[in-house]
C-alpha positions in Angstrom: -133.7 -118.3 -17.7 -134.7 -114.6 -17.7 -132.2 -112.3 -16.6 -132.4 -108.6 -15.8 -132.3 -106.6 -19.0 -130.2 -103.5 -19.9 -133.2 -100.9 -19.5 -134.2 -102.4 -15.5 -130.3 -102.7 -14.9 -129.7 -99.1 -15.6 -132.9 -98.2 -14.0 -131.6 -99.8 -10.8 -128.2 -98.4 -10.8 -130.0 -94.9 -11.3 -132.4 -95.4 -8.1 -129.4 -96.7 -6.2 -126.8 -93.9 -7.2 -128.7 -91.1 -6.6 -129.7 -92.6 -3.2 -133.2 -92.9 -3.9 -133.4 -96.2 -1.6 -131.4 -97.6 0.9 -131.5 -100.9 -0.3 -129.2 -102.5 -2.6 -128.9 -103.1 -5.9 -129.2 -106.8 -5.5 -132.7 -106.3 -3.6 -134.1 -104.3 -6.7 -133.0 -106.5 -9.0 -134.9 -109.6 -7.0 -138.1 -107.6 -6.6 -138.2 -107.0 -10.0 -138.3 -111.2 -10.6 -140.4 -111.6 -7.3 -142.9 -108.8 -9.3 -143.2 -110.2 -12.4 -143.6 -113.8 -10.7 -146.9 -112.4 -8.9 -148.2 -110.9 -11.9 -148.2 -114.1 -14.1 -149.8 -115.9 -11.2 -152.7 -113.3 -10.9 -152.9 -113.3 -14.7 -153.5 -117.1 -14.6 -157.4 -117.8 -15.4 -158.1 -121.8 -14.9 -161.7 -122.5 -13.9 -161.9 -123.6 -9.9 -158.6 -122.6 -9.2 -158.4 -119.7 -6.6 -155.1 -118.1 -5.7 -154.9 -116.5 -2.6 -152.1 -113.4 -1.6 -151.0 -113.0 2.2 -148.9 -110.8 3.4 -148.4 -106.9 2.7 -145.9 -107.1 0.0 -147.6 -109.9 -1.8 -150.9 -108.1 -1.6 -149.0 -104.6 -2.8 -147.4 -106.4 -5.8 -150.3 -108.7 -6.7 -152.5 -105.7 -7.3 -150.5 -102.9 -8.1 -152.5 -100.5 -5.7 -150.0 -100.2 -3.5 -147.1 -99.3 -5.3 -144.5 -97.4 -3.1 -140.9 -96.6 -3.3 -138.4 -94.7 -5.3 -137.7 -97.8 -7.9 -141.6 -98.4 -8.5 -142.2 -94.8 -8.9 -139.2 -94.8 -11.3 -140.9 -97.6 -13.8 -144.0 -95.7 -14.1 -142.0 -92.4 -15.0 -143.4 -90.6 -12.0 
């Protein structure tokens, strides 16, 4: 089972302590899974299988394009 590793734990503490998002560490932490979850399925290639993304945050995630946030910023070093 994947668990968060020491680099994205600190990461989230750092957004979270210096109040760079309202939401909780516990939300980051799940996003982070629920991200990486959406980009294994868009990186899936299997011949007449089509996946299709509803929903602002899947779309946002599934692409990347619409990367917004404190914590998001904060992976890219921006």
């Amino acid at each position: 089972m994947r668990t968060i590793t020491t680099d994205e734990r600190q990461l989230i503490l750092d957004v979270t302590g210096e109040g760079l998002t309202p939401l909780p560490a516990a939300a980051l932490e799940k996003d982070v899974f629920v991200t990486e979850v959406l980009q294994r399925l868009t990186d899936i290639d299997a011949e007449g299988i089509q996946l299709i993304f509803c929903g602002g945050t899947c779309l946002s995630k599934a692409s990347q394009e619409n990367r917004r946030g404190a914590f998001r910023e904060s992976q890219q070093g921006v």
